[in-house]
C-alpha positions as CSV (number, residue, x, y, z in Angstrom):
1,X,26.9,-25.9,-11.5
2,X,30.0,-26.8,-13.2
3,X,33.4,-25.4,-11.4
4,X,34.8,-23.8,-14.5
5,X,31.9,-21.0,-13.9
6,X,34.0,-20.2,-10.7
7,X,36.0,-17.1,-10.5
8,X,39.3,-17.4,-8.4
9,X,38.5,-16.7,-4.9
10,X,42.0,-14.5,-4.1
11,X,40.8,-12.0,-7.3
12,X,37.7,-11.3,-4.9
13,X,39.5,-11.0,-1.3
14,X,41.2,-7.4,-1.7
15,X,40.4,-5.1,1.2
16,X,40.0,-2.1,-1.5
17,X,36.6,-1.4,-2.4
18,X,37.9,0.2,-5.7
19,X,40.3,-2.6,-6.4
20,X,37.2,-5.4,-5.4
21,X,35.0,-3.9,-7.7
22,X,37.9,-3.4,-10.6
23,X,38.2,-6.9,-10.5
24,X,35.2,-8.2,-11.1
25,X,33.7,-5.6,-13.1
26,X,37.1,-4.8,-14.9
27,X,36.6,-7.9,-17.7
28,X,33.5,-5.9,-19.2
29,X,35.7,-3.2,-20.7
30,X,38.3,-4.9,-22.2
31,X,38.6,-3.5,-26.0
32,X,38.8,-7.2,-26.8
33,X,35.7,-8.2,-25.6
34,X,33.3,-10.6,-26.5
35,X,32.5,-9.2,-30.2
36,X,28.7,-10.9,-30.2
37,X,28.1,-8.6,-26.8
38,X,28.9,-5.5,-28.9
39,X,26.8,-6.7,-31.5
40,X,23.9,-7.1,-29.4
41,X,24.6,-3.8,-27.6
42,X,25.0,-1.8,-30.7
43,X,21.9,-3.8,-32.3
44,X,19.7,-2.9,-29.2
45,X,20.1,0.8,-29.4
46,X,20.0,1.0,-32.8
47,X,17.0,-0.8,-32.9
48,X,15.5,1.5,-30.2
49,X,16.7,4.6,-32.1
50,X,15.5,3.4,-35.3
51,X,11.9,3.0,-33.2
52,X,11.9,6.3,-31.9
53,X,12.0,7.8,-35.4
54,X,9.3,5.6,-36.6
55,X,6.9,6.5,-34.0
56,X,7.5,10.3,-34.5
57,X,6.2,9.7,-38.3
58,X,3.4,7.3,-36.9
59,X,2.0,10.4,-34.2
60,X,-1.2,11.6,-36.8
61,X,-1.7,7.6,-36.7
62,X,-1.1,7.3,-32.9
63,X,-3.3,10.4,-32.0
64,X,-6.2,8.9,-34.4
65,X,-5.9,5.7,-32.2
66,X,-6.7,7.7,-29.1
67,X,-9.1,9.9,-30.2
68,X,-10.9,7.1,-31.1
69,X,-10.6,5.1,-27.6
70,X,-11.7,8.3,-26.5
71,X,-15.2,7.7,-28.8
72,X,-15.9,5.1,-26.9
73,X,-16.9,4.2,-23.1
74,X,-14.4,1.5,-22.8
75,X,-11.5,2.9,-24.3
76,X,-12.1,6.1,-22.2
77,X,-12.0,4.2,-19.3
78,X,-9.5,2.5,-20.1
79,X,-7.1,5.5,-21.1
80,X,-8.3,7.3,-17.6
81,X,-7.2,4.3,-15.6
82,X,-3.7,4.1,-17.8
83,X,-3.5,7.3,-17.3
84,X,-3.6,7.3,-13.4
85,X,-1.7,4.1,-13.0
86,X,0.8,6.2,-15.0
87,X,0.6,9.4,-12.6
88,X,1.0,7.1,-9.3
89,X,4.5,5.1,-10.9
90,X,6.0,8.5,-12.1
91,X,5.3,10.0,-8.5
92,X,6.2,7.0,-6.7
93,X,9.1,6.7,-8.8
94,X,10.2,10.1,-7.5
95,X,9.6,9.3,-3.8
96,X,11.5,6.7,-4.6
97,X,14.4,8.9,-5.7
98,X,14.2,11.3,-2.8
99,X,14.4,7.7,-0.6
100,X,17.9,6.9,-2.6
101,X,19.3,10.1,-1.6
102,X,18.4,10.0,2.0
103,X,19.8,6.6,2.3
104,X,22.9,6.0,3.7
105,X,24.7,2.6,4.8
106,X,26.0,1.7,8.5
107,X,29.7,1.6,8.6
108,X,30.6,-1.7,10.5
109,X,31.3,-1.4,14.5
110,X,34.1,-2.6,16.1
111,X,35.0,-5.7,17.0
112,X,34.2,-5.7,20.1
113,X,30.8,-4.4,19.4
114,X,30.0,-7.3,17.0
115,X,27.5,-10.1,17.8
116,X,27.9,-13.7,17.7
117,X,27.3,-14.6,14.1
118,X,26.0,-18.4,12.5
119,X,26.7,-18.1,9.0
120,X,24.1,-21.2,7.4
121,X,25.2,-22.3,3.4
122,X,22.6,-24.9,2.8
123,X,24.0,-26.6,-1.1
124,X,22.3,-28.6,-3.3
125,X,24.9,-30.0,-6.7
126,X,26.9,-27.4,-6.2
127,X,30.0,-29.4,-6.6
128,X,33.4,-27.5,-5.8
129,X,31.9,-23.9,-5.5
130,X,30.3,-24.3,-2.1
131,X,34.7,-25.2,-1.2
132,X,34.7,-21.5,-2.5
133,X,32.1,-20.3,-0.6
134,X,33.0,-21.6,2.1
135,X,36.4,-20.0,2.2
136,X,35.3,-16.8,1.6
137,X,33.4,-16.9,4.7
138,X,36.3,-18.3,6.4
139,X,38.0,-15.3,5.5
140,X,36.2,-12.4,6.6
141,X,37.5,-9.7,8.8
142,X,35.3,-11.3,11.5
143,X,36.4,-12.3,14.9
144,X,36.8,-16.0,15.2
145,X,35.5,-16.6,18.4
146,X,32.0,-15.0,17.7
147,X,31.6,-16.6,14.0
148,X,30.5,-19.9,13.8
149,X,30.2,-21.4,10.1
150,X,27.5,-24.4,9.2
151,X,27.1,-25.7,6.3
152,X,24.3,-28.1,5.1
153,X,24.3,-30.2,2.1
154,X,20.4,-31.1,0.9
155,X,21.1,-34.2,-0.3
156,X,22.9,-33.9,-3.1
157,X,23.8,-36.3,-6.1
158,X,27.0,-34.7,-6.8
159,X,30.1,-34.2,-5.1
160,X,29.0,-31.4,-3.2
161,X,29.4,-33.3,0.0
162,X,33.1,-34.1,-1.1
163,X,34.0,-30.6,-1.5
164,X,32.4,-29.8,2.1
165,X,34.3,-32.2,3.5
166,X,37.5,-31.2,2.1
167,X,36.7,-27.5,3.5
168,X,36.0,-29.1,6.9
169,X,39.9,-30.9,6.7
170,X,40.9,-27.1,5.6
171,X,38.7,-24.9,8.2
172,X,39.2,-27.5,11.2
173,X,36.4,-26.7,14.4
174,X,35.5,-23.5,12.5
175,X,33.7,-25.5,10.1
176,X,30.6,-28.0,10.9
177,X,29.3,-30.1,7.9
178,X,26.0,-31.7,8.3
179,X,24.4,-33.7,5.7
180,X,20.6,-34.3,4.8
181,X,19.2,-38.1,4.8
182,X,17.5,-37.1,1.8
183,X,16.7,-33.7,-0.7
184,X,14.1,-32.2,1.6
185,X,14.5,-28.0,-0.4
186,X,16.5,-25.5,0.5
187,X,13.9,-24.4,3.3
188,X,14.3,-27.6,5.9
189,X,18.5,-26.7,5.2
190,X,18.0,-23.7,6.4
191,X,16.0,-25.0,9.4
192,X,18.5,-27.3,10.6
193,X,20.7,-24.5,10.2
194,X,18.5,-22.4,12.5
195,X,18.0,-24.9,14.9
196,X,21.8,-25.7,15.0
197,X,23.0,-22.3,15.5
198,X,24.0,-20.3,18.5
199,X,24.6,-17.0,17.4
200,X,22.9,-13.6,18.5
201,X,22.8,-13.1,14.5
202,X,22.2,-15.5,11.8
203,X,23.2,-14.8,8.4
204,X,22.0,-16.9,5.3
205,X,24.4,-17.3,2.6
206,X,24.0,-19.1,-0.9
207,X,25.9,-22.0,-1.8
208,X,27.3,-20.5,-5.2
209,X,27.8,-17.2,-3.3
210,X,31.0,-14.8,-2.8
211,X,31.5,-12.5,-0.1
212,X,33.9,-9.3,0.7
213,X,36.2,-9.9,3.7
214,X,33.9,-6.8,5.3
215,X,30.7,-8.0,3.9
216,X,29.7,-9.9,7.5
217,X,30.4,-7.3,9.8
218,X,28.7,-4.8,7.4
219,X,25.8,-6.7,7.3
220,X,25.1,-7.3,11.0
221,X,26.3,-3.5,12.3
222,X,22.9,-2.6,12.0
223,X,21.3,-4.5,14.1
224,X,24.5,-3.9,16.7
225,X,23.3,0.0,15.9
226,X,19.6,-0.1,15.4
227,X,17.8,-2.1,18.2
228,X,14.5,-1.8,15.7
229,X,16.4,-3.9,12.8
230,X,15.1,-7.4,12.6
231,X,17.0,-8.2,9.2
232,X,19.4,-6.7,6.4
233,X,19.5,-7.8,2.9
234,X,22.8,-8.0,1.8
235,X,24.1,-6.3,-2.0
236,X,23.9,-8.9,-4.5
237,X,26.2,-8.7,-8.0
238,X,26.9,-11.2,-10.7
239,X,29.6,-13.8,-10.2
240,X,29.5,-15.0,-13.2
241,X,29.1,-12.3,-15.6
242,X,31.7,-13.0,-18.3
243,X,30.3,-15.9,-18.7
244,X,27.8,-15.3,-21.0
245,X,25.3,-12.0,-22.3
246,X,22.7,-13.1,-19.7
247,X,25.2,-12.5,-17.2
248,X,26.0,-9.0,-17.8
249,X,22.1,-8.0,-18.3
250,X,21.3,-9.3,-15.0
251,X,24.5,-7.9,-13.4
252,X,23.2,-4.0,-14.6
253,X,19.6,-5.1,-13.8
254,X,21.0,-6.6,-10.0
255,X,22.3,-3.5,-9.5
256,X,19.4,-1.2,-10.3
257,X,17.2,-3.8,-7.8
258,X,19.4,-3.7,-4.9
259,X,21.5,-0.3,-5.1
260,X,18.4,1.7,-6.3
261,X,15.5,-0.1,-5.0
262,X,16.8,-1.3,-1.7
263,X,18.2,1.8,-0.7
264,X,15.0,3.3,-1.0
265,X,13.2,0.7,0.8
266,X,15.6,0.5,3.4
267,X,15.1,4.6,4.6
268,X,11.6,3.3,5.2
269,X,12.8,0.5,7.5
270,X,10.9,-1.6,4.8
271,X,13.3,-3.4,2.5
272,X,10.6,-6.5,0.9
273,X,12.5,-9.4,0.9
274,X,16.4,-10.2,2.2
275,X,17.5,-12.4,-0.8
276,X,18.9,-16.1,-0.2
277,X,22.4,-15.4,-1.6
278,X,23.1,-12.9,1.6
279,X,21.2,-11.9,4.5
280,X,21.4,-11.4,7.9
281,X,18.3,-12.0,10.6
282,X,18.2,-11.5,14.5
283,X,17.8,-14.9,15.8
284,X,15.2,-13.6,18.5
285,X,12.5,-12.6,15.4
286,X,13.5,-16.2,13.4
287,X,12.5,-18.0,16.1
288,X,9.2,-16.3,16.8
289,X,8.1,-17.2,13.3
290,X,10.0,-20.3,13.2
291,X,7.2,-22.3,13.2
292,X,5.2,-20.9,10.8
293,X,7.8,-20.3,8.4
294,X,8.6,-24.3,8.5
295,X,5.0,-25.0,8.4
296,X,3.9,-22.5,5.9
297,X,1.4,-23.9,3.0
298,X,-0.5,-22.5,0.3
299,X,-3.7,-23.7,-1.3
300,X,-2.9,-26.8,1.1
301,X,0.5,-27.2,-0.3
302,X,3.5,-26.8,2.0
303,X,5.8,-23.9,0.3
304,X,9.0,-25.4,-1.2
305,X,10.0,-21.3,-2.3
306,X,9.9,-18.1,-1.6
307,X,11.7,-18.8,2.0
308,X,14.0,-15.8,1.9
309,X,10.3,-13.5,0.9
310,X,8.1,-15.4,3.6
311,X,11.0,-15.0,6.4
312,X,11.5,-11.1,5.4
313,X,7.9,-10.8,5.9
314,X,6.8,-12.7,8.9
315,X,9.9,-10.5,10.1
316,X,8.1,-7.1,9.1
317,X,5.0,-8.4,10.6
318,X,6.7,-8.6,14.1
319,X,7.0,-5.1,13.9
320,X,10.6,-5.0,13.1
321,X,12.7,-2.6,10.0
322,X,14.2,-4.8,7.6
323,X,17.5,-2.6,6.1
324,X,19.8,-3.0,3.1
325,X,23.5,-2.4,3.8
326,X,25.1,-1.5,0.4
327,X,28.1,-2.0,1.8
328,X,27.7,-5.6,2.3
329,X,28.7,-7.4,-1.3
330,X,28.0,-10.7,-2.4
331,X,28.6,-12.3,-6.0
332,X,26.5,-15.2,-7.1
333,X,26.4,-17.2,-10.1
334,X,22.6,-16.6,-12.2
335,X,22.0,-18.4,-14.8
336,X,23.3,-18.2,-18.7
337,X,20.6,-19.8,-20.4
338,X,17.7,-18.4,-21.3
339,X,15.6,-21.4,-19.9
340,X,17.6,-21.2,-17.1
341,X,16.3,-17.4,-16.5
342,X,12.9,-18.3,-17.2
343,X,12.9,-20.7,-14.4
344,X,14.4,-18.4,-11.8
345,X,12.2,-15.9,-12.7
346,X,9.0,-18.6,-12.5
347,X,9.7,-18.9,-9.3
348,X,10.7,-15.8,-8.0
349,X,7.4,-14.1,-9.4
350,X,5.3,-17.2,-7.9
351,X,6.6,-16.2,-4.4
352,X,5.7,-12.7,-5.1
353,X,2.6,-13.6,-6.0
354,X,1.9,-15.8,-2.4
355,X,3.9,-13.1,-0.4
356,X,2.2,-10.2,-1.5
357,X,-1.2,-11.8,-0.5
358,X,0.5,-12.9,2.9
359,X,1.5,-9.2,3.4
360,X,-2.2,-8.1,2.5
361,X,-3.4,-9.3,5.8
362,X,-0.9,-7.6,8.0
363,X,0.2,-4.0,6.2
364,X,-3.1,-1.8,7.1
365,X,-3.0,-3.0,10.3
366,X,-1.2,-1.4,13.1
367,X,1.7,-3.8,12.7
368,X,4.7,-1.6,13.9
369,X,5.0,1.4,15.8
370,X,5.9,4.7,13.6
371,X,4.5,5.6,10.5
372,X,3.6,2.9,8.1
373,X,2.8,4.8,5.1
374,X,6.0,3.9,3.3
375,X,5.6,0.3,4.3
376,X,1.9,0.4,2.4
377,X,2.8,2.4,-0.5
378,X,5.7,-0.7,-1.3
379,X,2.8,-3.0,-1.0
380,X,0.4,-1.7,-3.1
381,X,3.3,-0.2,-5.9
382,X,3.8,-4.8,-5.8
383,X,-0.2,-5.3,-5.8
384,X,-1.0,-3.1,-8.8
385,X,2.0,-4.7,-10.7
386,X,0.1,-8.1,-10.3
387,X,-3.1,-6.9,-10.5
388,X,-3.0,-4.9,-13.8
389,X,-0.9,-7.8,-15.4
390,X,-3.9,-9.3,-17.2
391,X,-5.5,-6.1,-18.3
392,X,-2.1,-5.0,-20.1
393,X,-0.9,-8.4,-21.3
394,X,-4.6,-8.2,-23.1
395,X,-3.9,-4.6,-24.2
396,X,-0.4,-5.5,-26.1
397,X,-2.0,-8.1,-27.4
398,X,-4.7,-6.4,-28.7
399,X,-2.1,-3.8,-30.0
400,X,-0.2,-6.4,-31.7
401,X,-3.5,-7.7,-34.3
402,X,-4.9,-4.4,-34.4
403,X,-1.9,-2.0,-35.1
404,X,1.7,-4.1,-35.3
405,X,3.9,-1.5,-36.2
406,X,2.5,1.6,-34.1
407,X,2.8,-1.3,-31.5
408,X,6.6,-2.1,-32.4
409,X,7.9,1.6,-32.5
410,X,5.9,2.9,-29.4
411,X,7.1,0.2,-26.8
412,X,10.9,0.4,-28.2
413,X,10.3,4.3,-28.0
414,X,9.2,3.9,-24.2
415,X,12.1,1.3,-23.5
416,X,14.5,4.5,-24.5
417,X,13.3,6.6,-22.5
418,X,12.3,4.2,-19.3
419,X,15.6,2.3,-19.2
420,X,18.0,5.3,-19.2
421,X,17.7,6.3,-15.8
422,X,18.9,2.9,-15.0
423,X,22.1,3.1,-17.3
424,X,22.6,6.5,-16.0
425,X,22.8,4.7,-12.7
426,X,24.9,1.9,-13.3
427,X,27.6,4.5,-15.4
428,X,27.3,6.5,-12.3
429,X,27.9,3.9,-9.9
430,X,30.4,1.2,-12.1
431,X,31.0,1.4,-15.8
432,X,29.9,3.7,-18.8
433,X,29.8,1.2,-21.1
434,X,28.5,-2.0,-20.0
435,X,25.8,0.3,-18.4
436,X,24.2,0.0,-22.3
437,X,23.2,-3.8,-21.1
438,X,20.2,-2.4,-19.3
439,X,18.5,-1.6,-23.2
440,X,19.4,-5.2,-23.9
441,X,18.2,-6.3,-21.2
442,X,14.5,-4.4,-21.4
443,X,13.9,-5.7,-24.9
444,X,14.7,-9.1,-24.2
445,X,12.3,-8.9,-21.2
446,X,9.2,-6.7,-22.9
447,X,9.6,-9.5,-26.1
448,X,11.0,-12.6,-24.5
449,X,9.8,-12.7,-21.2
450,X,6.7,-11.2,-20.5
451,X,4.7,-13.8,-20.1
452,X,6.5,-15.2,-17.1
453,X,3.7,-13.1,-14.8
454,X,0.8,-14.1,-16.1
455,X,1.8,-17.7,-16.3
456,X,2.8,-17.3,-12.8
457,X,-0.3,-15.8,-11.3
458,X,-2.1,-18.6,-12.9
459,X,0.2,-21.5,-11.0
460,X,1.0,-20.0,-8.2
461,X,0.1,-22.7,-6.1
462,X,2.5,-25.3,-8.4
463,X,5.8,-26.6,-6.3
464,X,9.1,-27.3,-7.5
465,X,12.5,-25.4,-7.5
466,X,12.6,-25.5,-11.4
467,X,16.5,-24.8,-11.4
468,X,17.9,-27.6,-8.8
469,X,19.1,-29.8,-11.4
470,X,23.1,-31.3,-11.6
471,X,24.0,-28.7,-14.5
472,X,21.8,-25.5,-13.7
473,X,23.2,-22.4,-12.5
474,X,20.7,-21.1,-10.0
């Protein structure tokens, strides 16, 4: 990742939430923005608009379509299954909603009250942002003699090393560097790391990651508060998001995942995976899945991703909550290309894929004490998502040959309606206008990447990083 992509570390150390967030979101309503980002904002939603018109003149065409799937047995079975997938994601998406509002996140302990803390940064060509990282973490509002900072460089090819060094010669014995013989993945980093550490807590932090001063003793107050807590996922943002449009898409689309989605997950003690970028885990449940989490293979082939997903669950599996501290902010750099996003998401929907079959074998089975109803209505919400993707890739492409433009206007009519709830959120919660991202963002997914699931149920089993190049972000 090249350094230019780095935002100056003293914009994001303010103790003011406000301020923090000002800062880094403040750049996305300036008048004189980027004038290609209001062209693709305005475009979207007229585009949308335009679509909503056209499939109110199409509705004698669109009701002949489903009378006739109604004429015959496979259409009818079709439309009775669509219909009740449809039912179960509109009422789980209000229990989900009812889950947002009952959430609320730990305020930090005292100091005294805090746990010894690792903090592991495994890097890869990361090149002068892990020296960024790095100081960020240096500077929490953590005590010093409880927080012991590691950082691991997977044999890089760049000057990542260099820059770890010059943090060490900066940070003194706060700092320990350690350096792979070779590029072993982000997974036998982390191991060292674990293996290395002698906190009470560990917390995991990506190498192109920045954090809050607050965000470490936010993260780990629940586990100081909630003996049951065997790991929080921290709140990821967008570091990089005037960078690019990608950026800012993801940024809204971040949010929605972790502020909306989280929450919700987290009031059932069930949050689904603590992402790499920030997470905390109590270093009694690491080890007791240690060795299966270093040795974990599928199809025969040791896992090289998904390490954040496989740890969260071998972690659930234990019996233990898994929360999401909103309060606990980190900003990481995604990437700005659109092969760059297609990669990332590769990967991240490969894990899913080998997670959620993992998390099969353990969900109906008395795996916690409590009620575990929540926890198995997650799971199967993430099953029917991969399981239906065939039948409804098929179906839009069926929709495509045998009726194009009823096609066109009814799924840019459903993206209307579908993604204002999350621009409603993200105006709510941050800004009015680049809360219009989240249309942008839907179309480009629905038409650009919607193939990534189906390809990666079919090679789920392939290795490989995709992004862990010299240039990629991510």
């Amino acid at each position: 990742m090249k350094s230019e992509n780095i935002t100056t570390t003293k914009q994001l150390y303010t103790s003011d939430e406000q301020t923090f967030i000002s800062t880094v979101f403040g750049n996305f309503t300036k008048p004189n923005g980027n004038p290609l980002g209001f062209i693709v904002l305005m475009g979207s939603f007229a585009l949308m608009i335009g679509a909503a018109f056209l499939f109110y003149d199409l509705q004698p065409e669109f009701t002949q379509f489903n009378l006739d799937r109604v004429n015959s047995v496979w259409g009818l079975s079709f439309l009775v299954v669509a219909a009740s997938l449809l039912l179960f994601k509109v009422g789980f998406f209000l229990y989900n909603v009812v889950l947002y509002f009952k959430y609320k996140p730990i305020k930090s302990v005292s100091d005294a009250l805090l746990p010894t803390c690792t903090v592991i940064v495994p890097a890869y060509n990361e090149g002068k942002q892990v020296w960024e990282t790095l100081l960020s973490l240096a500077e929490s509002h953590y005590p010093e003699e409880k927080l012991q900072l590691l950082a691991i460089d997977d044999g890089s090819k760049d000057d990542t090393w260099y820059w770890m060094q010059k943090a060490k010669q900066k940070l003194g014995d706060r700092l320990s560097i350690y350096q792979q013989p070779q590029n072993k993945g982000k997974r036998h980093a982390l191991y060292r790391g674990f293996n290395l550490g002698t906190g009470e807590i560990f917390v995991t932090v990506d190498s192109d990651s920045i954090v809050k001063k607050d965000t470490l003793r936010n993260l780990v107050s629940p586990m100081v508060t909630n003996e049951k807590c065997g790991a929080v996922a921290g709140n990821i943002q967008v570091l990089n998001n005037d960078k690019a449009l990608l950026p800012k898409m993801l940024n809204v689309s971040f949010v929605m995942s972790f502020e909306f989605m989280r929450s919700a997950e987290s009031s059932l003690g069930s949050v689904m995976c603590t992402p790499g970028a920030l997470a905390a885990y109590r270093s009694t449940a690491v080890f007791a899945c240690l060795p299966d989490w270093i040795n974990q293979t599928f199809m025969g082939q040791p896992s090289d991703i998904g390490e954040d997903r496989a740890m969260t669950n071998m972690i659930l599996k234990q019996g233990y909550e898994v929360l999401f501290q909103r309060n606990a902010y980190a900003f990481t750099n995604v990437p700005e290309s659109y092969s760059g996003l297609y990669k990332m998401f590769i990967r991240w929907d490969r894990s899913n894929v080998r997670e959620s079959i993992m998390m099969s074998k353990f969900v109906f089975k008395n795996f916690r004490t409590g009620s575990k109803v929540g926890s198995r209505l997650l799971f199967l919400n993430q099953a029917l998502k991969i399981v239906m993707t065939y039948p409804f890739t098929l179906f839009m492409l069926f929709m495509v040959i045998v009726h194009p433009l009823l096609f066109l206007s009814s799924t840019l009519f459903s993206i209307l309606i579908l993604s204002s709830f999350p621009v409603l959120f993200y105006a709510k919660r941050y800004s009015v206008s680049e809360s219009f991202w989240a249309y942008s963002y839907s179309i480009l997914y629905t038409f650009g990447l919607f193939w990534i699931t189906p390809y990666a149920i079919a090679t789920a089993n392939r290795r490989g990083w995709l992004t862990r190049g010299l240039s990629e972000v991510k």
